[in-house]
C-alpha positions as CSV (number, residue, x, y, z in Angstrom):
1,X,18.2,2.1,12.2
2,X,16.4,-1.0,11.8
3,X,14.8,-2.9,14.8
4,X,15.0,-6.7,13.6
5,X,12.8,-8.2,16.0
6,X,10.3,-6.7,18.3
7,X,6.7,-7.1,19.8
8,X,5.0,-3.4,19.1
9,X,1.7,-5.2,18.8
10,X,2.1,-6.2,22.8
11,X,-0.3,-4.1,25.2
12,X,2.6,-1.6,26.6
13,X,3.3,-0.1,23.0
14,X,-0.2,-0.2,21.7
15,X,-1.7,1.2,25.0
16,X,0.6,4.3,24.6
17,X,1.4,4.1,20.9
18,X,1.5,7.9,19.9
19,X,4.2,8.2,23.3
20,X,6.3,5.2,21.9
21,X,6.0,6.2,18.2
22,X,7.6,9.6,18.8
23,X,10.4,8.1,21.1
24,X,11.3,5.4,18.1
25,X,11.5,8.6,15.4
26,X,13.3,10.8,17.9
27,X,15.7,7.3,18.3
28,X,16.2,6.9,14.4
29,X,14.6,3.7,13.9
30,X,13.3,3.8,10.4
31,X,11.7,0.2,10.7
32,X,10.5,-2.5,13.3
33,X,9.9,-6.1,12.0
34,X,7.1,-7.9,13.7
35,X,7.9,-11.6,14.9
36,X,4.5,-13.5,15.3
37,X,3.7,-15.9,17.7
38,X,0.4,-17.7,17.2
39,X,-3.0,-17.5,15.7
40,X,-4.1,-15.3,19.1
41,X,-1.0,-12.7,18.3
42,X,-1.8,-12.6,14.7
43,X,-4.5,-10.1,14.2
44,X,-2.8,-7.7,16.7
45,X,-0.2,-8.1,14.6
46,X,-1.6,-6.9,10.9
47,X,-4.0,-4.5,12.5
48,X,-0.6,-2.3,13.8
49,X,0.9,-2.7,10.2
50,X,-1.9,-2.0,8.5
51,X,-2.1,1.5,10.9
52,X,1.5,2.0,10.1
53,X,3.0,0.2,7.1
54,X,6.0,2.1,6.5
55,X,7.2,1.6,10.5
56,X,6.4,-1.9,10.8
57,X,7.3,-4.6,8.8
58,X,4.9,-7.8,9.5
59,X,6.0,-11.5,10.1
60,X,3.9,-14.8,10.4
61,X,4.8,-17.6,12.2
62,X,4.3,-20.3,14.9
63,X,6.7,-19.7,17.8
64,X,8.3,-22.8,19.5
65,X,7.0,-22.5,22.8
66,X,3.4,-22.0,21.3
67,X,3.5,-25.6,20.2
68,X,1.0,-28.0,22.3
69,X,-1.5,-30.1,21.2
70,X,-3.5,-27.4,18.8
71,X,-0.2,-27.0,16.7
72,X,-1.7,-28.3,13.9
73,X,-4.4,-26.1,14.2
74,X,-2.7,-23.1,14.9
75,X,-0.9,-24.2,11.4
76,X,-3.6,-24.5,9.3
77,X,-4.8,-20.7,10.1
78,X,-1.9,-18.9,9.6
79,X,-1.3,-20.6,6.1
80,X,-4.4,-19.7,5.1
81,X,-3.3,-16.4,6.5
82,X,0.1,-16.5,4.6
83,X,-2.0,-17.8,1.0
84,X,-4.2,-14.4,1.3
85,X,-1.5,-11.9,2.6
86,X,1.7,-10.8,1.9
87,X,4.8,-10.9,4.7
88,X,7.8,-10.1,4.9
89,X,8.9,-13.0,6.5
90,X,8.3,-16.5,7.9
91,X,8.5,-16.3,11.9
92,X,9.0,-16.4,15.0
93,X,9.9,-19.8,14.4
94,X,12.2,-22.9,15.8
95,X,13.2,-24.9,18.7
96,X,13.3,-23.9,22.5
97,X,14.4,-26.9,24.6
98,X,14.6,-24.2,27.8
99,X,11.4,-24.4,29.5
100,X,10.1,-27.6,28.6
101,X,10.6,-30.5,25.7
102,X,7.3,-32.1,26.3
103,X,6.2,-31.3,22.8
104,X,9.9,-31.6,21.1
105,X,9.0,-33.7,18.2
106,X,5.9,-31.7,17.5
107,X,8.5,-28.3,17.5
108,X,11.1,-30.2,15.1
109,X,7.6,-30.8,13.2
110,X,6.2,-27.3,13.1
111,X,9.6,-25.9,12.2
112,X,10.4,-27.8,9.2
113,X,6.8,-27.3,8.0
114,X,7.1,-23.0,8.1
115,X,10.5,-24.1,6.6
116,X,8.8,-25.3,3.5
117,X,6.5,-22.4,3.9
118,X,9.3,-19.8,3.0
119,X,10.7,-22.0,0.4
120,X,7.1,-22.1,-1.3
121,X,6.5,-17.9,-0.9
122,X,10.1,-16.9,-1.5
123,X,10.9,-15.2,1.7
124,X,13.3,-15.8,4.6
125,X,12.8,-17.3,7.8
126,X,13.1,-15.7,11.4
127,X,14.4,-18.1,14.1
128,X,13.9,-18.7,17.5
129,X,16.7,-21.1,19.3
130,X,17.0,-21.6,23.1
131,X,18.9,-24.6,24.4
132,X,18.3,-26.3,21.1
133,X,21.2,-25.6,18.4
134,X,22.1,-29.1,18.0
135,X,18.5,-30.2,16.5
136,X,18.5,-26.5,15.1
137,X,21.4,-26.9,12.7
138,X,20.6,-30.8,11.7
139,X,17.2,-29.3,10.3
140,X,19.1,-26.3,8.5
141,X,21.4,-28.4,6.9
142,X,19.1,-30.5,5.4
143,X,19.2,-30.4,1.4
144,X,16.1,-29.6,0.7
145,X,16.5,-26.4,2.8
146,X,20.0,-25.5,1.4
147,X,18.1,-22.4,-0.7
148,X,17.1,-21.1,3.0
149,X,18.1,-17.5,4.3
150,X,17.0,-15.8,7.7
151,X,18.3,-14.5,10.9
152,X,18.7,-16.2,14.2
153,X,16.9,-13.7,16.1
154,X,18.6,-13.2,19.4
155,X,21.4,-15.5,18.7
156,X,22.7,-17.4,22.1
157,X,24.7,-20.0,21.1
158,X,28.3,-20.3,20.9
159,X,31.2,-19.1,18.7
160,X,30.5,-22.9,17.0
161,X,27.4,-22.8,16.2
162,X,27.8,-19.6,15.1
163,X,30.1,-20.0,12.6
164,X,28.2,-23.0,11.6
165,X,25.3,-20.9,11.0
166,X,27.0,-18.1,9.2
167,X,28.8,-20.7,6.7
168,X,25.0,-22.1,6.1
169,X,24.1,-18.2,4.9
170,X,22.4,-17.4,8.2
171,X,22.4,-13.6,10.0
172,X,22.9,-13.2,13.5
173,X,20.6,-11.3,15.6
174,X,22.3,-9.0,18.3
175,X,20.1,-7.1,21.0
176,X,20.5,-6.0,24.8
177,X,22.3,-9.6,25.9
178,X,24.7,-7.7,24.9
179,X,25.1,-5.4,27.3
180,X,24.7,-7.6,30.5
181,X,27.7,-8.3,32.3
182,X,29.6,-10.9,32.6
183,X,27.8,-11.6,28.7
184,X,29.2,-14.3,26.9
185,X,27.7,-13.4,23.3
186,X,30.8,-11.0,22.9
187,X,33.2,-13.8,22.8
188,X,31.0,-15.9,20.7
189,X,30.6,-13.4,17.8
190,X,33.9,-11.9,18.3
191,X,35.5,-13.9,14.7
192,X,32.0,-13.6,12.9
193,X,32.3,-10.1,10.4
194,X,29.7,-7.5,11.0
195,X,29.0,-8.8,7.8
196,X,26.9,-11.4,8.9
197,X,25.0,-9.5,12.1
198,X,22.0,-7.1,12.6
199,X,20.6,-5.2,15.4
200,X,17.2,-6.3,17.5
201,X,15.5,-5.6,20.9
202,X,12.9,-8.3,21.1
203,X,10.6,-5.7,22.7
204,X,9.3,-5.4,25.5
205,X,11.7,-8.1,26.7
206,X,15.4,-8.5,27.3
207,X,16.0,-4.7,27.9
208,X,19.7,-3.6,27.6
209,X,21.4,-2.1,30.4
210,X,20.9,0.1,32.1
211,X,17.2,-0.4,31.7
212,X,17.6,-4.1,32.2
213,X,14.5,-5.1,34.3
214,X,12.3,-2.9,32.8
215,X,10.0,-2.8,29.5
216,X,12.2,-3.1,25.9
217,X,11.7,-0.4,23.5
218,X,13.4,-0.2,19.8
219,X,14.4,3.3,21.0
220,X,16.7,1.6,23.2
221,X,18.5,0.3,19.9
222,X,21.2,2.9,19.6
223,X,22.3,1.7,23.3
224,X,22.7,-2.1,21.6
225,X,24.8,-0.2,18.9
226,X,27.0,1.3,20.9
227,X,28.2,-1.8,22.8
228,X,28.9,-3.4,19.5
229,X,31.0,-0.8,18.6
230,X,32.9,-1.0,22.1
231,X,33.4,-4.0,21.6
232,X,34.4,-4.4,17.6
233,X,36.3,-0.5,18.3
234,X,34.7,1.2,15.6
235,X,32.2,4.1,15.2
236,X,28.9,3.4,16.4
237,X,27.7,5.0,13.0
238,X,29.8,2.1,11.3
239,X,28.0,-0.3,13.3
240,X,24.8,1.3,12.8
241,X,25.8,2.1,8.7
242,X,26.6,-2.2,8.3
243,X,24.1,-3.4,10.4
244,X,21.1,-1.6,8.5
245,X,22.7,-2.8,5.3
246,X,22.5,-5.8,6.7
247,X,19.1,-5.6,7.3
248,X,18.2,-4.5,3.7
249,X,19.6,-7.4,2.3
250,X,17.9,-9.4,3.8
251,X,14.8,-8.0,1.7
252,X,16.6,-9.5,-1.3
253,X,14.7,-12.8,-0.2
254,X,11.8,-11.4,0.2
255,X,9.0,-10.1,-2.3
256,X,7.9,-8.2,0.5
257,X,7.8,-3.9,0.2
């Protein structure tokens, strides 16, 4: 299996990363993409691939709520960054109206700029969205990012937008939201083909159940599989079989090894 979208370089893997490393072989995950968040996140970041470059899978990118009043600065390093190292993709970024839209114009700004960036260096883009689809979509439509792929990590919108976003060559990104009950998510991905989906924890957050409330691992990502498959009524080795194909092809848009 292939984790998507999670944080090993956070202090609860690292701190016990020989514990967590044999739980995630023992689990079947093969490989765990790295989402960046800032300059601050960054070294952490390519010091953990760099220890382990056939786990991890490194990505480099300015996340939404990161933006303040620095963004421009934090931009500048990590293209420099991006100029002298190679990634597999261009993220966490996007737009995340949830918390606050103080600095709404400066996210639309820093998104559209990392778009470019993934245009320039020929890899994909991995997105962040939280109460923001509308603004989301009118960037992603735009014609000068119509040569675009990437996945929207952690997808949370509805069955709308997410058609919208699959029709504009976009992946879905499924993790333990899944699981909750009560969850919406299954009714807005129910008429999207597993085609068009892959699987992701966003460790150490968003935990599925029944470890909701506790740290995320990418050893939990066989427990995100199975629900899928409850809920599409297939093998959980069918899910498991598509979504890592998935996952592969999104490598196609990538120079990244």
């Amino acid at each position: 299996m292939i984790d998507t979208h999670a944080h090993l370089y956070d202090e609860y893997f690292t701190n016990e990363w020989n514990q967590h490393l044999v739980e995630m072989q023992t689990a079947g995950i093969k490989e765990v993409w790295l989402p960046n968040c800032d300059q601050e996140s960054w070294n952490a970041l390519w010091n953990l691939y760099t220890q382990n470059p056939s786990l991890c899978k490194p990505m480099i990118g300015l996340h939404p709520t990161y933006v303040k009043e620095d963004f421009n600065n934090q931009l500048s390093f990590l293209e420099l960054e991006l100029a002298s190292k190679k990634v597999l993709a261009i993220g966490e970024i996007g737009l995340d109206y949830y918390w606050d839209i103080t600095y709404k114009e400066q996210q639309i700004s820093a998104f559209i700029t990392q778009c470019h960036w993934a245009l320039e260096h020929h890899i994909w883009i991995d997105v962040h969205c939280r109460k923001a689809y509308a603004d989301l979509i009118s960037v992603l439509k735009r014609k000068e990012f119509e040569d675009l792929h990437g996945i929207i990590h952690c997808f949370s919108g509805d069955a709308r937008e997410a058609k919208t976003l699959v029709d504009l060559g976009y992946t879905l990104g499924i993790g333990g939201v899944l699981t909750y009950k009560n969850a919406q998510l299954f009714q807005d991905i129910q008429d999207i083909p597993l085609s068009h989906l892959v699987l992701e924890t966003d460790s150490p957050y968003l935990s599925p159940v029944p470890h909701r409330g506790k740290p995320n691992t990418p050893a939990y990502l066989g427990i995100i599989a199975q629900k899928l498959a409850d809920y599409r009524q297939i093998s959980k080795e069918e899910v498991i079989r598509i979504t890592t194909q998935n996952a592969l092809e999104m490598k196609k848009f990538s120079s990244f090894e």
